[in-house]
C-alpha positions in Angstrom: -19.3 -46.6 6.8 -17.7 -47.7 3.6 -15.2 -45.9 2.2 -17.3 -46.1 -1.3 -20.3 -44.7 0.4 -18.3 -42.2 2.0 -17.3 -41.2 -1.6 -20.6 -41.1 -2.8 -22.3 -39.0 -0.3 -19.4 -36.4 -0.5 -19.9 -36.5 -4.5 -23.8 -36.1 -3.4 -23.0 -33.3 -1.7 -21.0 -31.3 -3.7 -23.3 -32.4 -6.8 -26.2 -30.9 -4.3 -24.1 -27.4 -4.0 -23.8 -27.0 -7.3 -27.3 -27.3 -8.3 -29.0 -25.2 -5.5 -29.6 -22.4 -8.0 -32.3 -23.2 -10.7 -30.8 -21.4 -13.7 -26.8 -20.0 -14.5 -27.1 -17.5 -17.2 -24.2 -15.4 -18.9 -24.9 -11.7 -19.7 -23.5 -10.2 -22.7 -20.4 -9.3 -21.1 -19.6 -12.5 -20.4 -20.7 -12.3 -16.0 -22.7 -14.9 -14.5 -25.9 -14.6 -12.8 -27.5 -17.4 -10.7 -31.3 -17.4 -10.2 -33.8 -19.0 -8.7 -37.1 -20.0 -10.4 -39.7 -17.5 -8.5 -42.8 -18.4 -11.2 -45.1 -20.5 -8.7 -44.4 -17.6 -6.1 -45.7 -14.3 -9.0 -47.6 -16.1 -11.6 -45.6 -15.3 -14.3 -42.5 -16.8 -15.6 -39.8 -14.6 -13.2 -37.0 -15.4 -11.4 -34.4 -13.7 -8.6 -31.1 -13.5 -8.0 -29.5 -15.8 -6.2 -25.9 -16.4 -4.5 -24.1 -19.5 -6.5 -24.3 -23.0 -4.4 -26.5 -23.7 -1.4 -25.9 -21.0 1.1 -24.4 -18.3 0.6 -20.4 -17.5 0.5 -20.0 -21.4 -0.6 -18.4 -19.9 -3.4 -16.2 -16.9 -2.4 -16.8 -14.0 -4.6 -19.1 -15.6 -7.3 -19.7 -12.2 -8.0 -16.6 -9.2 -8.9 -16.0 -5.9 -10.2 -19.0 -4.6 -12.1 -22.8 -6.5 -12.3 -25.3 -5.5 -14.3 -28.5 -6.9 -13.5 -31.1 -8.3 -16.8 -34.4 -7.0 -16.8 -35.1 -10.7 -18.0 -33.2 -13.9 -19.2 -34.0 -16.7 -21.6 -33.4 -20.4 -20.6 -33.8 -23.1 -23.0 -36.2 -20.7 -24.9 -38.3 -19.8 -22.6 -38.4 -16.1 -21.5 -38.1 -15.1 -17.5 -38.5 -11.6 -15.9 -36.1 -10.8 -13.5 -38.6 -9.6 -10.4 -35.9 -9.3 -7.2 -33.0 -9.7 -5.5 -33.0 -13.0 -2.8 -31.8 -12.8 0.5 -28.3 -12.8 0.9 -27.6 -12.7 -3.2 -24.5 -10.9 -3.2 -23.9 -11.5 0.3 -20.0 -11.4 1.0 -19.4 -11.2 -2.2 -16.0 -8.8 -0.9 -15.1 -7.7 -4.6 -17.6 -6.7 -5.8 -17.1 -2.9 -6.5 -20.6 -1.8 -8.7 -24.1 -3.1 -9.2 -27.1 -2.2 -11.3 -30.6 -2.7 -9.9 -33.1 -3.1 -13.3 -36.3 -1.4 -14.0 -38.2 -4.7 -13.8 -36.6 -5.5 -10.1 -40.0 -5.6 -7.4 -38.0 -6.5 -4.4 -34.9 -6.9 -2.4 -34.5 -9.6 0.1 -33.0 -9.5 3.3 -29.1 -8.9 4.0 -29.2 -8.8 -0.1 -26.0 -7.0 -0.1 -24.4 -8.1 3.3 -20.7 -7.9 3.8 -20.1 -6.5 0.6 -16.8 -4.8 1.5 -16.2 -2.9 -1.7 -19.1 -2.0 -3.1 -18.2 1.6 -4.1 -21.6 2.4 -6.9 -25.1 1.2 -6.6 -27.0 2.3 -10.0 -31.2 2.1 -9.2 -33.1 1.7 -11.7 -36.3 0.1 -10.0 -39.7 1.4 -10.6 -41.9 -1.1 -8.9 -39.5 -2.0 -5.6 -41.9 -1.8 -2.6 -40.7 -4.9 -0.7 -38.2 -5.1 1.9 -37.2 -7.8 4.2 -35.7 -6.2 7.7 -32.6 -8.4 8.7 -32.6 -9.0 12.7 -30.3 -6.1 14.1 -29.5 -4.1 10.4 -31.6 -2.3 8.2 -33.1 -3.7 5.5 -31.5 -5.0 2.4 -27.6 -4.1 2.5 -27.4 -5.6 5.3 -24.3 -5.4 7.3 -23.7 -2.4 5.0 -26.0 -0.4 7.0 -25.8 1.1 10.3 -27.5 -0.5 13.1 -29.1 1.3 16.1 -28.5 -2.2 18.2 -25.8 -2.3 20.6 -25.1 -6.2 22.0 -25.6 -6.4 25.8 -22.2 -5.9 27.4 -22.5 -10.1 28.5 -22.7 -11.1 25.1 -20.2 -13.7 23.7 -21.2 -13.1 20.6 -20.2 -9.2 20.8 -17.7 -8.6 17.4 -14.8 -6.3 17.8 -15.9 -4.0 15.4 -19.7 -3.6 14.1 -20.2 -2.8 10.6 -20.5 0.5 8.1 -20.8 1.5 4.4 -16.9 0.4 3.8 -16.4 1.6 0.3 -20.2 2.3 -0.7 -19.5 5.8 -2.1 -22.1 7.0 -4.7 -26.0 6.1 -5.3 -27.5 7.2 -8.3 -30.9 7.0 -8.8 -32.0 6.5 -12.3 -34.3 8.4 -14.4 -36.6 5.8 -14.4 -37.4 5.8 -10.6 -41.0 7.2 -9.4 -41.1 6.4 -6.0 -37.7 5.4 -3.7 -38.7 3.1 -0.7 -39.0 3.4 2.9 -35.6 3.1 4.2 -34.0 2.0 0.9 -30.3 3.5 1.5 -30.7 3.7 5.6 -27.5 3.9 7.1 -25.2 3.9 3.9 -22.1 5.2 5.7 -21.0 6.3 8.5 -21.9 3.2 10.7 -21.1 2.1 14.4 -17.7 1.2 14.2 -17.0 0.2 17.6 -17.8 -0.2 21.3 -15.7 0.5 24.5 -17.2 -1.2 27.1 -14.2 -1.2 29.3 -15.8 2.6 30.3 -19.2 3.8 31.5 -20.8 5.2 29.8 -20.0 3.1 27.1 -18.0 5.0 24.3 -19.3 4.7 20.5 -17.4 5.6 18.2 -18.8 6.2 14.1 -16.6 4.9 10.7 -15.5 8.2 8.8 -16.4 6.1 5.4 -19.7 6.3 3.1 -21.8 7.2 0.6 -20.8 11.1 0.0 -22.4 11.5 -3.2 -26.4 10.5 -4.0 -27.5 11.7 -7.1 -31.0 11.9 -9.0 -30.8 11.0 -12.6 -34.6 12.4 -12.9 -37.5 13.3 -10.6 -39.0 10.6 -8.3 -42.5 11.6 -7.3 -41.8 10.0 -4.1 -39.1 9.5 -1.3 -39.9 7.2 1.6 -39.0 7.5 5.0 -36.0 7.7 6.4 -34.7 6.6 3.1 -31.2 8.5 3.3 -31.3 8.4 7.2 -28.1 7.8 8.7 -26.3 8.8 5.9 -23.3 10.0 8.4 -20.8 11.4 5.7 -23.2 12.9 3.1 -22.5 16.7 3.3 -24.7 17.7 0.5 -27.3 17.2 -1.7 -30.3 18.4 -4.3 -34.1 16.8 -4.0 -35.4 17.9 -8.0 -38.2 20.0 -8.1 -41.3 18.3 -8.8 -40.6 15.6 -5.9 -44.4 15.2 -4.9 -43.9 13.7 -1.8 -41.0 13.5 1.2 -40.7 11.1 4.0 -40.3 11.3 7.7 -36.7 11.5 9.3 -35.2 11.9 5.3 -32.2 12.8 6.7 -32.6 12.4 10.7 -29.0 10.9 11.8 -26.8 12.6 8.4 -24.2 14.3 11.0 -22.3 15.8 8.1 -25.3 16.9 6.0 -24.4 21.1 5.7 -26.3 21.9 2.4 -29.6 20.6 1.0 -31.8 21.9 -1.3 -35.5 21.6 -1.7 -38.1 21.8 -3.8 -39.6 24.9 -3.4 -43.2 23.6 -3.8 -43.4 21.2 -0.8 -45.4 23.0 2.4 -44.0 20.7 4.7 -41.4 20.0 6.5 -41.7 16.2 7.7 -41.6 15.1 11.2 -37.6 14.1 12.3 -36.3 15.6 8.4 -33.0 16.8 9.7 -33.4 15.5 13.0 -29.7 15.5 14.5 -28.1 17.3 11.3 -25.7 19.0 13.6 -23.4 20.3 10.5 -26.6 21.8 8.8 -26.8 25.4 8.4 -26.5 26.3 4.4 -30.0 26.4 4.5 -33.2 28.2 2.4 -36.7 27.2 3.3 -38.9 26.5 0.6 -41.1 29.3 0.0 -44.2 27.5 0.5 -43.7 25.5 3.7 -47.0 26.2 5.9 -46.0 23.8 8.7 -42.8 22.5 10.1 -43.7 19.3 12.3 -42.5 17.3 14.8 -38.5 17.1 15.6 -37.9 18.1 12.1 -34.6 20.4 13.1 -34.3 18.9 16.4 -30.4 19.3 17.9 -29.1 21.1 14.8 -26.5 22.9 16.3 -25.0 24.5 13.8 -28.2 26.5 12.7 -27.9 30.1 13.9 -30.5 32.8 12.0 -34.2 31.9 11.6 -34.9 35.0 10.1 -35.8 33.6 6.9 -38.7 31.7 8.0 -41.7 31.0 5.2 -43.8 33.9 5.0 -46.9 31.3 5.0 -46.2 29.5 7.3 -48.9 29.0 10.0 -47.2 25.8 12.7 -43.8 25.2 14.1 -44.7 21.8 15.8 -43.5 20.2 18.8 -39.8 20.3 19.3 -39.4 21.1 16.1 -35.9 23.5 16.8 -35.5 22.1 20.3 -32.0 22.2 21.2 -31.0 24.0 18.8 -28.3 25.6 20.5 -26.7 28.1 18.4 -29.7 30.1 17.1 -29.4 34.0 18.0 -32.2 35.5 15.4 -35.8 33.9 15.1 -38.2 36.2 13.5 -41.8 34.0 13.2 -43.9 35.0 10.2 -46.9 37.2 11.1 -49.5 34.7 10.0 -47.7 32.1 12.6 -50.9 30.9 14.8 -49.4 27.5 16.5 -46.2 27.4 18.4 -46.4 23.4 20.0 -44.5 22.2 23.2 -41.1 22.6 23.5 -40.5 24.1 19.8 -37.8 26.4 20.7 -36.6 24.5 24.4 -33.1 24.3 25.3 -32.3 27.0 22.2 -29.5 28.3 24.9 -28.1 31.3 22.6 -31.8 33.0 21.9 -31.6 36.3 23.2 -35.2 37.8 22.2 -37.9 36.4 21.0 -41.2 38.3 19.8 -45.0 36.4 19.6 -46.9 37.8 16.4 -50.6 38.8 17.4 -51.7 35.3 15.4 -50.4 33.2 17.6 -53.0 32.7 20.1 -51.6 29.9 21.9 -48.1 29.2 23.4 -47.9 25.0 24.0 -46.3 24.1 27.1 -42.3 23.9 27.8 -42.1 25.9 24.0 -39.1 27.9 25.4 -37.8 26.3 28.2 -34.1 26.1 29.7 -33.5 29.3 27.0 -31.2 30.3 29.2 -30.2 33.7 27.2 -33.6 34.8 27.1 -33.6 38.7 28.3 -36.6 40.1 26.3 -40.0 39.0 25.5 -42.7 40.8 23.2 -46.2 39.5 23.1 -49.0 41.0 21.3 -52.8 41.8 21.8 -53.7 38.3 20.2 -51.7 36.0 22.5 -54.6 35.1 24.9 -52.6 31.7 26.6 -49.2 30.8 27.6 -48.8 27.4 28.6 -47.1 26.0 31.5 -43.1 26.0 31.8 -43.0 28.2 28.2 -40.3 30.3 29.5 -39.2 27.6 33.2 -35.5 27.6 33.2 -35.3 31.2 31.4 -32.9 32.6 34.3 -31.8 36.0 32.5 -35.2 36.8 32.3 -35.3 37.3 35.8 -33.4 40.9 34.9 -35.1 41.1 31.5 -38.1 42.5 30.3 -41.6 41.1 28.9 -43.2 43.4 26.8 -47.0 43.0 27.4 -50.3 43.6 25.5 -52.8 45.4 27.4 -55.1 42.7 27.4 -53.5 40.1 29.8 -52.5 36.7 28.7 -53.6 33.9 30.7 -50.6 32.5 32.3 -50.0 29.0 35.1 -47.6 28.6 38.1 -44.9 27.3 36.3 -45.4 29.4 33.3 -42.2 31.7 34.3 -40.7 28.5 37.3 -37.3 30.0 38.0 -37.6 33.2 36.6 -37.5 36.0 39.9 -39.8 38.5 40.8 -37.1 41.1 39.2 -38.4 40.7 35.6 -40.1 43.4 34.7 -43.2 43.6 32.9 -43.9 46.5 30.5 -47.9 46.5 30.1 -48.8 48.4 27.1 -50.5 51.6 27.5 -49.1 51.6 31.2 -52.6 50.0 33.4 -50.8 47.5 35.1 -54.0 47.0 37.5 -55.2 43.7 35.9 -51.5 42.1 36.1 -51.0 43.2 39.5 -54.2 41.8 40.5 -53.7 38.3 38.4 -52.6 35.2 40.9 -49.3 35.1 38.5 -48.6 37.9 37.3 -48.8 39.7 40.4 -45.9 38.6 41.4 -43.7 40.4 39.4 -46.1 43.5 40.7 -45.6 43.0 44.1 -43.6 44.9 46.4 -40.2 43.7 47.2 -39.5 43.2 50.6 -38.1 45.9 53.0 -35.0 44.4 53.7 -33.9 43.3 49.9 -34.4 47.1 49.3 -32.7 48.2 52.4 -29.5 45.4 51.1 -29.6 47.7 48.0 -29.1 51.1 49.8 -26.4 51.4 52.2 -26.7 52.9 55.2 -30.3 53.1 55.1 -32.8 52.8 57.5 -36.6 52.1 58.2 -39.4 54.9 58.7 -43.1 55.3 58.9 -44.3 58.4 57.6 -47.9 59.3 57.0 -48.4 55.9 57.9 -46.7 54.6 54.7 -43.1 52.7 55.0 -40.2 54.8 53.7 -36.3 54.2 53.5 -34.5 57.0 54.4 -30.6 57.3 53.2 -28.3 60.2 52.9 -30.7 62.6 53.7 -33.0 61.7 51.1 -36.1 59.4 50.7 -37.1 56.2 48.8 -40.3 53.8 49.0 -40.6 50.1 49.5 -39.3 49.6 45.7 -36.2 52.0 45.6 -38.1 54.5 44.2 -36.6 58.0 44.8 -39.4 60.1 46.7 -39.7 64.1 46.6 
């Protein structure tokens, strides 16, 4: 090749670079924006955003400091509405410290904001943003911003020494504008997995300490997706408006310093996986209104210790819904309660009591399994069923007490597995004769065996008398239970 030709093509080239974006416009304080002509795509005469050049980072930090996005620009006369953000538009842009998402913006393109390193503020404004593009192994729009869930095969080359987090994203405000905020919209935004020892099994992960801290609502959203704020990992508090309409699934499943929300006191439910993993949580209220609490919602929320404030409405704690949570002491459920699910209070180690209101007809299986602090039950004439395993793994109970309704509860094999024959069962109004008849009950009825009550008093020995077995120790006599006989 030439060396004119060789000229020309690089000249070609570069020529090419510069052109990639349709349309360079200045705002009124003087920052560029690049776009690309969207108008075949919507329509309408609209464009996006778009990184500067061909690909993206051709031009290191095309964008700095402070962007405010246009709701719309004018080129040679003719008037475009800005309608998104393209894939990768600010990506690596590693100065850029604030950005302001317009009213008119309808979209955000994958890895949008990627790499931005010092992105501190991100002011949203968007009132018709539904559509997000989901980046490979990050959430959503920011990109490498966000935390990611994927851990690289320990063979992979391709395995960086450090995976990526919030950096300096600090503060989201929400604008006033804003009726609905996306699914997923600020997932992961701090907090993120920083790195990965896999010199050790298990693998060690370790989380970044930096994040957004502060997300503020400048008015009242009717709407908040799911797991819009989920994985938050250093937001420690914050305040959902009242007249939110609507809240997502896992809101804030995954926010491990979350301690104090507050929420509208209207909403009657509290969303499958809401605080899901929130173990700093436990400045607390429940809404007054809250009729069900559903799956996972408080799942391994250690720090949570009295449940005595429960909704006086509220009718279902669902399944798992305060499973490991392993610091409560104090549950008192609401007496118009009529559904605990499976394994709604399991593995709540520190729960010392626990009392069934008559509503509750059904207990799901597993619902307090592995409590392992569990000394005294209290059912009620309106319990009819208790599943299999409720109480499995209960082991105090096996010197505690379970206060019965006369009318016996139907109960399985494994309803009490691991709990001994030592419980005792109080049956209200003392006729124990349909318990000690029951195949499972009936064992905590039946007679212990002579030589576990002769192990109990020394120097006793066996006697028939009247043909009934007797224990007979320091002159004095007992029955097959230890019971002191005149």
């Amino acid at each position: 090749m030439n060396k004119k030709l060789s000229i020309f093509l690089l000249m070609l080239t570069a020529s090419m670079t510069m052109a990639a974006h349709d349309f360079a416009v200045a705002n009124g304080d003087g920052k560029t924006i690049y776009y690309n002509d969207v108008t075949a795509k919507n329509n309408k005469k609209s464009v996006e955003v778009t990184y500067q050049g061909t690909w993206y980072g051709a031009f290191k930090d095309s964008y700095v400091d402070t962007i405010n996005i246009p709701t719309s620009i004018v080129v040679e006369g003719q008037t475009y509405a800005v309608v998104g953000i393209g894939e990768q538009a600010f990506s690596k842009n590693f100065k850029l410290t604030s950005v302001t998402i317009p009213t008119s913006i309808e979209y955000i393109g994958n890895k949008a904001f990627e790499n931005c390193y010092s992105l501190a503020e991100v002011n949203y404004h968007a009132i018709r943003c539904a559509d997000f593009t989901l980046p490979e192994f990050a959430p959503f729009s920011f990109g490498s911003m966000a935390y990611s869930e994927y851990v690289y095969p320990e063979d992979d080359e391709t395995f960086p020494d450090r995976f990526w987090s919030a950096y300096k994203l600090r503060t989201v405000n929400i604008g006033a504008e804003v009726e609905r905020v996306p699914d997923y919209m600020f997932y992961g935004m701090g907090g993120g997995l920083q790195q990965v020892d896999y010199t050790k099994k298990p693998y060690k992960i370790t989380y970044s300490k930096e994040g957004v801290t502060a997300i503020n609502f400048l008015g009242v959203p009717k709407e908040i997706g799911n797991q819009s704020f989920r994985g938050c990992r250093v937001l420690r508090t914050i305040d959902i408006p009242a007249g939110v309409q609507s809240l997502g699934q896992a809101l804030f499943a995954d926010c491990d310093t979350l301690s104090s929300v507050t929420l509208p006191d209207d909403m009657k439910e509290i969303p499958a996986y809401f605080f899901m993993n929130c173990k700093e949580l436990n400045n607390f209220v429940f809404p007054s209104k809250v009729e069900r609490i559903d799956f996972e919602a408080f799942k391994n929320c250690a720090k949570i210790k009295d449940l005595s404030n429960l909704p006086a409405g509220l009718t279902a704690i669902g399944p798992s819904a305060f499973r490991a949570c392993e610091n409560i002491t104090n549950v008192v459920l609401p007496n118009g309660l009529t559904t605990i699910d499976g394994y709604a209070f399991s593995d709540c180690t520190a729960l010392p009591s626990i009392e069934i209101p008559a509503s509750v007809e059904g207990i799901g299986n597993y619902a307090f399994e592995d409590c392992t602090n569990l000394v005294t039950v209290t059912l009620h004439e309106g319990t009819k069923e208790i599943g299999n395993f409720v109480f499995a793994g209960c082991l105090k109970l096996s010197k505690g007490v379970v206060n019965a309704p006369a009318r016996m509860p139907r109960i399985f094999a494994q309803t009490f597995q691991g709990v001994e024959n030592t419980m005792t069962v109080n049956v209200a109004g003392g006729d124990e004769s349909e318990y000690a008849a029951d195949t499972y009950w009936g064992r905590f009825f039946a007679p212990q065996g002579v030589e576990e009550v002769q192990n109990n008093l020394r120097k006793a020995h066996k006697a028939i008398q009247n043909g009934q077995v007797v224990i007979l120790r320091d002159n004095k006599k007992f029955d097959i239970l230890g019971n002191e006989l005149k």
